[in-house]
C-alpha positions in Angstrom: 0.0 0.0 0.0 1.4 3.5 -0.7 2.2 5.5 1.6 1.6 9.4 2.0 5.1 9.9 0.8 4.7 7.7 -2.1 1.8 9.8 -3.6 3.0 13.1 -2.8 6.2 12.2 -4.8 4.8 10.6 -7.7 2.6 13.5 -8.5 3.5 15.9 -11.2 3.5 19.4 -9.4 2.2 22.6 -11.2 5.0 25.5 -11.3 3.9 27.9 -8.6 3.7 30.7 -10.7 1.5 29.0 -12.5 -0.6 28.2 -9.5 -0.5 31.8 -8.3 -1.2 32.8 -12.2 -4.3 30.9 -11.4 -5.4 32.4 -8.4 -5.0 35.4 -9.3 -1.6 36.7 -7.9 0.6 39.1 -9.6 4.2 37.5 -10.4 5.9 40.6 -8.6 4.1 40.0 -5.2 5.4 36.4 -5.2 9.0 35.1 -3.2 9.2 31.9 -4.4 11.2 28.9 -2.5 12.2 26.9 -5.1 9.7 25.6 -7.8 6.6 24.9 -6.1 6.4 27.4 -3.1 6.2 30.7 -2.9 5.5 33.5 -0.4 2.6 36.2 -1.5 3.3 39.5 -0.4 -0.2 40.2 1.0 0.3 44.2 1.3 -0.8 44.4 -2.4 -3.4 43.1 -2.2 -4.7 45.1 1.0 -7.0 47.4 -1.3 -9.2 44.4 -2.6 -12.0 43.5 -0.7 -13.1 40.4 0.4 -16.0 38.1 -1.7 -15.7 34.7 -0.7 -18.1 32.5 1.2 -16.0 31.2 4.3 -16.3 27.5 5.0 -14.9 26.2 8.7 -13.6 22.6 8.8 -14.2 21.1 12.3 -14.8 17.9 13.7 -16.2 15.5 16.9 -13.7 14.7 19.5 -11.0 12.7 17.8 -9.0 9.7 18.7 -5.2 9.8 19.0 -4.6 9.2 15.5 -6.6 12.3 14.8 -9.5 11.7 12.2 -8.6 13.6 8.9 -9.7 17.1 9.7 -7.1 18.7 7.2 -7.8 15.4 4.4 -11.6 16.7 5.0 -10.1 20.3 4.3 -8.1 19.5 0.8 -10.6 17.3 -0.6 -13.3 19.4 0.0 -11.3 22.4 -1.7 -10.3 20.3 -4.2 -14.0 18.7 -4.5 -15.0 22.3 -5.6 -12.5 23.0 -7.9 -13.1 19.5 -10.1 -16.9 21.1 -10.1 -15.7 24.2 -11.4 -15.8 26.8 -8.2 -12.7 28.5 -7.1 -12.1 27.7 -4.2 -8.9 28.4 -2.0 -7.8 26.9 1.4 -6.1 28.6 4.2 -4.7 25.9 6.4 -2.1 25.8 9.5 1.6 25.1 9.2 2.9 21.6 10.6 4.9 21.9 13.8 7.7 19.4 14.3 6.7 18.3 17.4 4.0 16.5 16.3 5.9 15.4 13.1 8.7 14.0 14.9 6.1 13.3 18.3 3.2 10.9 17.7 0.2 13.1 15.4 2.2 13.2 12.5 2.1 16.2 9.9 -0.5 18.7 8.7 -0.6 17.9 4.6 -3.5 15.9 5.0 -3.8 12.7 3.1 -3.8 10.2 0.4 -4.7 11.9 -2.8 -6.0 14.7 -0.7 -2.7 16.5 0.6 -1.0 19.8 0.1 2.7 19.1 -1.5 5.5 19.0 -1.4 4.7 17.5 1.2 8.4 17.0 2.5 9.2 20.7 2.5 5.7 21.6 4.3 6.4 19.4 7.2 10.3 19.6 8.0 11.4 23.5 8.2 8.8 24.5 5.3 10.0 28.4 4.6 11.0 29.1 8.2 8.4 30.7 9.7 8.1 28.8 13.1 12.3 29.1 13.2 11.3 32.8 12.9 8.3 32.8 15.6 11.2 31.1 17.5 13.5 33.1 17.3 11.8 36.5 17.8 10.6 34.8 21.3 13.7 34.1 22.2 15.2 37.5 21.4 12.5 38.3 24.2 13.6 36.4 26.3 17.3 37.3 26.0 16.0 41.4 26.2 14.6 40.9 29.2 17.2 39.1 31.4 19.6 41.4 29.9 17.5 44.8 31.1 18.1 42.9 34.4 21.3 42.4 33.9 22.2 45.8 32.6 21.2 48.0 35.4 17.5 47.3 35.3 16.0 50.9 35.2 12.3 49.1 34.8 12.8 47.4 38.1 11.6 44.0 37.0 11.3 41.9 39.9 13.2 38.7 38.4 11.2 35.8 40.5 8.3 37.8 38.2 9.5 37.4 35.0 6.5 35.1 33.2 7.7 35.3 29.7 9.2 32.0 28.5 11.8 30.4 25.9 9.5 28.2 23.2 11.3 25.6 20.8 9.5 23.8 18.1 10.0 20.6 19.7 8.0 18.3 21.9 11.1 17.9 25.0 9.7 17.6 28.1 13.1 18.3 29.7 12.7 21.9 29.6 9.3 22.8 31.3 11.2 23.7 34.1 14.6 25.0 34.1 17.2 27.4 35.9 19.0 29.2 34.1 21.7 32.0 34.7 23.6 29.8 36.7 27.6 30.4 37.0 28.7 33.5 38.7 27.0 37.3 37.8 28.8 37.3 34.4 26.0 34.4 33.5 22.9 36.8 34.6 20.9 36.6 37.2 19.6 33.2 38.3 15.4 31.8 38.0 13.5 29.8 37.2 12.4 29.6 33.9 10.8 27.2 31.2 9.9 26.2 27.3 6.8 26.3 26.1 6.5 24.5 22.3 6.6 27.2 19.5 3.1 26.4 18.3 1.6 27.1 22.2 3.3 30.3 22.4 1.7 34.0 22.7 4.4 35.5 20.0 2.6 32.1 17.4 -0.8 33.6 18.9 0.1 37.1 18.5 1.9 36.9 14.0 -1.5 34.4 13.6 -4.1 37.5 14.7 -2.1 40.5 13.7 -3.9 42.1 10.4 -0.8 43.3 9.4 2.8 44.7 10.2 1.7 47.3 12.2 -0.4 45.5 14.1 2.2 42.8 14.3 4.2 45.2 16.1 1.8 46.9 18.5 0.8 43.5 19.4 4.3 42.4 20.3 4.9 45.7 22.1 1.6 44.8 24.4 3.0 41.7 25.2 3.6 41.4 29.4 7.2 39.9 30.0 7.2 40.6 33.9 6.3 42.4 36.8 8.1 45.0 38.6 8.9 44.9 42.6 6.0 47.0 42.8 3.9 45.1 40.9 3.3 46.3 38.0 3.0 44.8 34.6 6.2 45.1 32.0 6.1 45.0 28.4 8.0 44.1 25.6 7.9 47.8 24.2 9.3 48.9 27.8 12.0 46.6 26.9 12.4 48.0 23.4 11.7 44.6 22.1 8.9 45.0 19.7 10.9 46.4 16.6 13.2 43.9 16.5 11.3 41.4 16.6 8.8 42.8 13.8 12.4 42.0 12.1 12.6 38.8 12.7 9.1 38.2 11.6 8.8 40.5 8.8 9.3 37.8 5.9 7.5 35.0 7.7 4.6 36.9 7.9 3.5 36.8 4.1 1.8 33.6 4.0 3.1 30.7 1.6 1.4 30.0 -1.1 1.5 25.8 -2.1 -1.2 23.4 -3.8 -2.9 20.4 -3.3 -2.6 17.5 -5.9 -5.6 18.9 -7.9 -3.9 21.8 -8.2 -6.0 24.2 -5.8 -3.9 26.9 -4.2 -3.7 27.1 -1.1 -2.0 29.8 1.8 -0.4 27.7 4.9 0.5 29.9 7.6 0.8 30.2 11.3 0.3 27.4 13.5 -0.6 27.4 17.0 -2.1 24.3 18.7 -5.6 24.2 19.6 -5.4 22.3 22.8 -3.1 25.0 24.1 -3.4 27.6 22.0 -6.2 29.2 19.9 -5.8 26.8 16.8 -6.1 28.8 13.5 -4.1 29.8 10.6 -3.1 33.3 10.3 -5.3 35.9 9.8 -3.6 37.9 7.2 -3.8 34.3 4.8 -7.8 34.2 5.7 -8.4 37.8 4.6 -5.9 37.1 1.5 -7.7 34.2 0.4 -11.2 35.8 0.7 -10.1 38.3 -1.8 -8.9 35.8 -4.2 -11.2 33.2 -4.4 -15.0 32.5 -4.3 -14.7 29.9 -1.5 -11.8 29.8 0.8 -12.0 26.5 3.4 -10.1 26.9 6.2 -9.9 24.6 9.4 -9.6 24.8 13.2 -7.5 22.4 15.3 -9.0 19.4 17.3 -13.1 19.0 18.2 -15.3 21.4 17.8 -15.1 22.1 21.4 -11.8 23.6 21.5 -10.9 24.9 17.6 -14.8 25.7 16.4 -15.3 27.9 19.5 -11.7 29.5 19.4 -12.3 30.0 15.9 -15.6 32.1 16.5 -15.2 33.4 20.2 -11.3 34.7 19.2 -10.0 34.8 15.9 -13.7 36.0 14.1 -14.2 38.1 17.3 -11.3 40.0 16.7 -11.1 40.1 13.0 -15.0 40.7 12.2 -14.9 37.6 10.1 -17.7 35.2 10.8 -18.1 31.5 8.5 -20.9 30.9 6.0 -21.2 27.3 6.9 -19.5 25.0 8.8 -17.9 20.9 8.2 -18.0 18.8 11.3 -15.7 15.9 10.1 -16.8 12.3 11.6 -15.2 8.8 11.4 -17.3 5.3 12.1 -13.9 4.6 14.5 -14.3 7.9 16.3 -17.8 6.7 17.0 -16.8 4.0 18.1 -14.3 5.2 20.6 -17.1 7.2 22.5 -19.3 4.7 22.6 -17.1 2.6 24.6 -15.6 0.5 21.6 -11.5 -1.1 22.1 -9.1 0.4 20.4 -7.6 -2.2 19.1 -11.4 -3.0 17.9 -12.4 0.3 16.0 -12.1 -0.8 12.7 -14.6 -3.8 12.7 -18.5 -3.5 12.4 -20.0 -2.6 15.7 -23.9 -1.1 15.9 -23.8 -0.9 19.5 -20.5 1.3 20.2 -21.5 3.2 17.0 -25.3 3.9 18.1 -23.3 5.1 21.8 -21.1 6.9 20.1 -23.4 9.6 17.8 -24.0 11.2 21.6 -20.7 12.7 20.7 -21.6 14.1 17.0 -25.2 15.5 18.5 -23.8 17.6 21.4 -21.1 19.0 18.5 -23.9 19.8 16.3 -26.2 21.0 18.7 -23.5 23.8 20.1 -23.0 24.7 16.1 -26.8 25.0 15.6 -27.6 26.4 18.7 -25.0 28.2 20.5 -23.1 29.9 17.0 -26.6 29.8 14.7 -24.7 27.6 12.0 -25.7 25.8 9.0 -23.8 22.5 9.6 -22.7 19.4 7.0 -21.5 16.4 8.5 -18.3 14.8 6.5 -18.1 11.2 7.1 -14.3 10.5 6.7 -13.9 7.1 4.6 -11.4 4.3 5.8 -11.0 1.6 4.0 -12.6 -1.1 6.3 -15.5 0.7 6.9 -18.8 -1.0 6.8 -20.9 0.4 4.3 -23.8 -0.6 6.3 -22.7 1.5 9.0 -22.0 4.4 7.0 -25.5 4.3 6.0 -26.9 4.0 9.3 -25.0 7.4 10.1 -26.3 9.3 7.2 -30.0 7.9 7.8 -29.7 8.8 11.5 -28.4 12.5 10.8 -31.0 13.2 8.2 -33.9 12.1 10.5 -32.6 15.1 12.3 -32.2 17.2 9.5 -28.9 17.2 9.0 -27.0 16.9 6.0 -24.2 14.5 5.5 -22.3 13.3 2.9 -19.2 10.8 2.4 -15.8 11.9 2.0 -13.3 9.8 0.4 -10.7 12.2 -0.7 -8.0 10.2 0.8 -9.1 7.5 -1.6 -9.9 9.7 -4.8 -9.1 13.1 -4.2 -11.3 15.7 -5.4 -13.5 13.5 -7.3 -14.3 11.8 -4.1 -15.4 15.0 -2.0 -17.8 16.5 -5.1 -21.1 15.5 -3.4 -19.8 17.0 -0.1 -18.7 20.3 -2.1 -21.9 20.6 -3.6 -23.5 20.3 -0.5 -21.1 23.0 1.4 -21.7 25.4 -1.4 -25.4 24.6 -1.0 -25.1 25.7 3.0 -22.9 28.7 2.0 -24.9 29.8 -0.5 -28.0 30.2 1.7 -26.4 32.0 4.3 -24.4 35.2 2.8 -25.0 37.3 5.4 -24.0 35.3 8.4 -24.4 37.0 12.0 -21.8 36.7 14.7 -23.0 34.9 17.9 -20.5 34.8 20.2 -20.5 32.4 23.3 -20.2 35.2 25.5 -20.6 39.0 26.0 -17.3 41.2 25.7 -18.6 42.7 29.4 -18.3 39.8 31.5 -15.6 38.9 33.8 -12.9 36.4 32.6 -14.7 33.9 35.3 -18.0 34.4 33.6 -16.2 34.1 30.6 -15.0 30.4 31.4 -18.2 29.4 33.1 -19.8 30.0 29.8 -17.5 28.4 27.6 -17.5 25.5 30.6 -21.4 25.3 30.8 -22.8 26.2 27.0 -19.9 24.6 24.6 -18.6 21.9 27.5 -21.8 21.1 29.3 -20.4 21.0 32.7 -22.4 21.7 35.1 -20.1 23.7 37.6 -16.5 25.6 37.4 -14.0 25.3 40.0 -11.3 27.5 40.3 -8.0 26.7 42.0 -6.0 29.2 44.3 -3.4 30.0 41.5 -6.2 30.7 39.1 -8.1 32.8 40.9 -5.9 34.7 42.1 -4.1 35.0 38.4 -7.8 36.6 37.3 -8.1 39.0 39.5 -4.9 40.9 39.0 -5.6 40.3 35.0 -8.5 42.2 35.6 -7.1 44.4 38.0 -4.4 45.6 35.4 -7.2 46.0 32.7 -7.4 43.1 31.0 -11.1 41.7 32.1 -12.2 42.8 28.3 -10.2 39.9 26.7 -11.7 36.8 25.3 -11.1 33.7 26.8 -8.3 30.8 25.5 -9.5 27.3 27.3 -6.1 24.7 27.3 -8.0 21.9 27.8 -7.9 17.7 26.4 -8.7 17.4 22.9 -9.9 13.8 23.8 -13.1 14.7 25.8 -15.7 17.6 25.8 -14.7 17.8 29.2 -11.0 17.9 30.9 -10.9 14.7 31.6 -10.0 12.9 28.6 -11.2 9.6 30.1 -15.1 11.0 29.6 -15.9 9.9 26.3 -19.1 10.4 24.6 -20.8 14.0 25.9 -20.4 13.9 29.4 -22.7 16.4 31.1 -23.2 18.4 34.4 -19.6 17.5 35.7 -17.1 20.1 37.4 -15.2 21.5 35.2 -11.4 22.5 37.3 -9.7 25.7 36.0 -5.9 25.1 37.9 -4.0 28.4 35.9 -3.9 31.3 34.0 -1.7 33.0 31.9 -2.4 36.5 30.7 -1.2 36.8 26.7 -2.0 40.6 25.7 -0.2 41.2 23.1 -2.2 38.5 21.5 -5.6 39.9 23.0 -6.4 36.8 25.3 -6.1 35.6 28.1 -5.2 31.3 28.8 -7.2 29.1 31.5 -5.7 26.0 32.0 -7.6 22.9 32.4 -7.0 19.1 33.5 -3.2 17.6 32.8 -2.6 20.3 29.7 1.0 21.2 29.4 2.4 24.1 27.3 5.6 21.8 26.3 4.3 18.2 25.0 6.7 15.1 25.2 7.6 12.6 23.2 5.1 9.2 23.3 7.4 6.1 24.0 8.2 5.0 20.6 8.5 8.5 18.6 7.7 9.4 15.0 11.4 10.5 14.8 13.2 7.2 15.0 11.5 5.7 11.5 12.8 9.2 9.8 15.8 9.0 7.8 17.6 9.8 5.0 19.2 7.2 2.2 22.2 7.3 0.4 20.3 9.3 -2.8 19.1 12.4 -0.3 15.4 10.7 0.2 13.7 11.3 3.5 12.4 8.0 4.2 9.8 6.7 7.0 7.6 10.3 7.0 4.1 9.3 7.2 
């Protein structure tokens, strides 16, 4: 059986100028990397306004192996360009943590991935090296402020900003660093937090533009003074610089999927940490370019759906036309109580269990955001056709529609009934109306109990010490206006990731918070989330390699 690698190297690539002829980009506004990527410089491009109908790719709570958001995402694109739309997709860049961790890469699949793959997932054009190192510049500003005299009087058991790496390596959670004599800095504590979790990803994925990029990195809080009071990176004269750093990493990239559709991959923060969505300079790019534009939001519904809506469209004023909630017969399975090592044979029961899961994802789309929904049912290979039927019959007795998706399978050609259906849904809803989970007003408590108690169904929020505490002087410095960014299992509606299916009326246990202004938001962490992952026992990055011709070998 081929493998991912195998397609994506057999196909014959279009020349990216050509793609970016295509869609509509001018040969001078492109950077291109190589033959078949290229950066778009979006400034041109800032007078044209926006006409496309916005589709959001989202899904039930998935299993470990993830179930095919970003394969749901391409073929779907690609379904409506083999019908004759343009249509453009604005996706997420891989991190290497989960490429070299346990996830894998963020290409998608089969005959429904965006190439060259290769390049896309190891390094791509540098952008998360440049988030990198701009954080790290940070970093190295403020300890050597302290160092220097410290005029700002930063208290240094107060600095909270943190080194970030774009590698799982759960090592470096907690460190001390300066150690060695005064020559070495001052000592602390310190830590790494994963690229793709940190506020300086958050912050180049909501800025509109380089101005914004830079008064965003300005706001962002690095410390505290003895007295108190909040530092930030403009105090430190940070914020220039590192608009530097990310001054060419913030034009989005511009690649295509097998079928040729074009597509802008840029940004990519974690939705279980972070807030999950491409940039927002590649949205808005692609909405003035194309007729459709299908973008996606990381993990369940629960986490990148309401992140999606509640932060990235709050801030932005975009808002989708329709939305995809991607479904697999195994995922099913899984919440209705099904072994894993069972998922891919026929079981009714598990399955019937299971759709509990699917309804309370639907019902917060419907009811909570007002959106028209289409269910994608993901093919596998050893699915039961039976069961597949059973799905669709069951979601259209509650009127809603669902089509099969086998783009891994076929591509394009095997997502057209799904496009038509998601144009359909688009198409009836051009004027769509923001309906936020929550009111700007509210405390960042209130905030949390609604995303807790509307999107998660818990009955109750409890707060620990640390959290509490971490609120109140948020809001005591000015920040109670923020939306709120829940870290929370991916797993599970809930923060237990043990509570499959849709667990109601639980308790819901908020343990920290971190403030991220400069990104506009502020974190609440849940359950056993982490902001540096580690590796699983038997990592993706032992099977990678390299033969004797240059070939990377054993990637996906």
């Amino acid at each position: 059986m081929a493998t991912d690698l195998d397609i994506a190297r057999a196909a014959t690539l279009i020349p990216i100028q050509t793609v970016a002829e295509t869609a509509g980009f001018l040969p001078d506004t492109l950077s291109p990397y190589g033959s078949y990527i290229a950066k778009v410089n979006a400034r041109a491009y800032s007078a044209l306004p926006a006409r496309a109908k916005l589709v959001l790719v989202t899904a039930l709570n998935p299993t470990p192996a993830g179930e095919g958001k970003t394969t749901v995402s391409v073929a779907l694109a690609d379904g409506m360009t083999v019908s004759g739309r343009q249509a453009m997709l604005a996706l997420r860049e891989p991190s290497l943590g989960p490429v070299f961790g346990m996830k894998g890469g963020a290409t998608g699949g089969g005959y429904a991935q965006v190439v060259p793959m290769e390049n896309i997932n190891l390094h791509f054009t540098g952008d998360l090296h440049a988030v990198t190192a701009a954080n790290n510049l940070l970093c190295a500003l403020v300890d050597n402020h302290v160092q220097q005299g410290n005029t700002l009087q930063i208290d240094p058991r107060q600095i909270c900003f943190r080194h970030c790496l774009d590698v799982n390596d759960r090592q470096l959670r907690q460190i001390v660093q300066g150690l060695g004599g005064a020559k070495n800095g001052t000592p602390r504590e310190d830590g790494f937090d994963i690229t793709a979790a940190s506020e300086v990803m958050a912050v180049f994925c909501l800025a509109r533009d380089l101005a914004d990029l830079k008064a965003r990195l300005g706001r962002i809080v690095v410390a505290y003074t003895y007295g108190g009071q909040p530092v930030t990176a403009a105090q430190v004269g940070a914020a220039g610089a590192m608009t530097a750093l990310l001054r060419d990493a913030f034009d989005p990239n511009l690649v295509q999927t097998l079928d040729g559709t074009p597509c802008l991959m840029h940004g990519g923060p974690f939705a279980n940490i972070a807030h999950g969505c491409n940039s927002v300079v590649a949205t808005a790019l692609a909405m003035k370019m194309a007729d459709y534009v299908v973008t996606e939001a990381g993990f369940g519904a629960d986490l990148g759906a309401e992140k999606f809506l509640d932060i990235k469209c709050r801030i932005n004023g975009l808002w989708p036309n329709a939305v995809v909630l991607v479904a697999t017969l195994r995922a099913l399975k899984h919440h209705g109580g099904a072994a894993k090592n069972a998922l891919a044979a026929p079981d009714r029961g598990a399955l019937e269990k299971g759709l509990a899961n699917l309804f309370s994802h639907i019902g917060n789309l419907r009811d909570v955001w007002g959106l028209p929904v289409v269910v994608a049912i993901n093919h596998f290979a050893a699915d039961d056709g039976a069961e597949i039927e059973f799905v669709r019959g069951t979601l259209m007795q509650r009127g809603v529609v669902c089509e099969l998706c086998d783009g891994w399978a076929q591509g394009g050609r095997g997502a057209i009934a799904l496009a038509d259906a998601v144009c359909r849904a688009a198409d009836h809803n051009p004027s769509p109306e923001a309906r936020f989970t929550y009111e700007e007003g509210l405390t960042l408590r209130r905030k949390i109990e609604a995303i807790a108690t509307r999107v998660y169904h818990a009955g109750a929020v409890e707060f620990a010490d640390e959290a509490a505490k971490a609120l109140e002087r948020f809001e005591a410095d000015g920040y109670e206006h923020c939306p709120v960014c829940v870290a929370k299992t991916q797993y599970s509606m809930s923060d237990d990731p043990a509570k499959l299916g849709a667990p109601q009326g639980y308790t819901l246990t908020v343990r920290s918070a971190r403030l991220s202004a400069g990104a506009g938001f502020v974190v609440a962490y849940t359950g056993g989330i982490i902001a540096m992952p580690g590796l699983p026992k038997t990592p993706a990055a032992l099977t990678i390699d390299v033969d004797e011709q240059g070939n990377i070998v054993g990637l996906f």
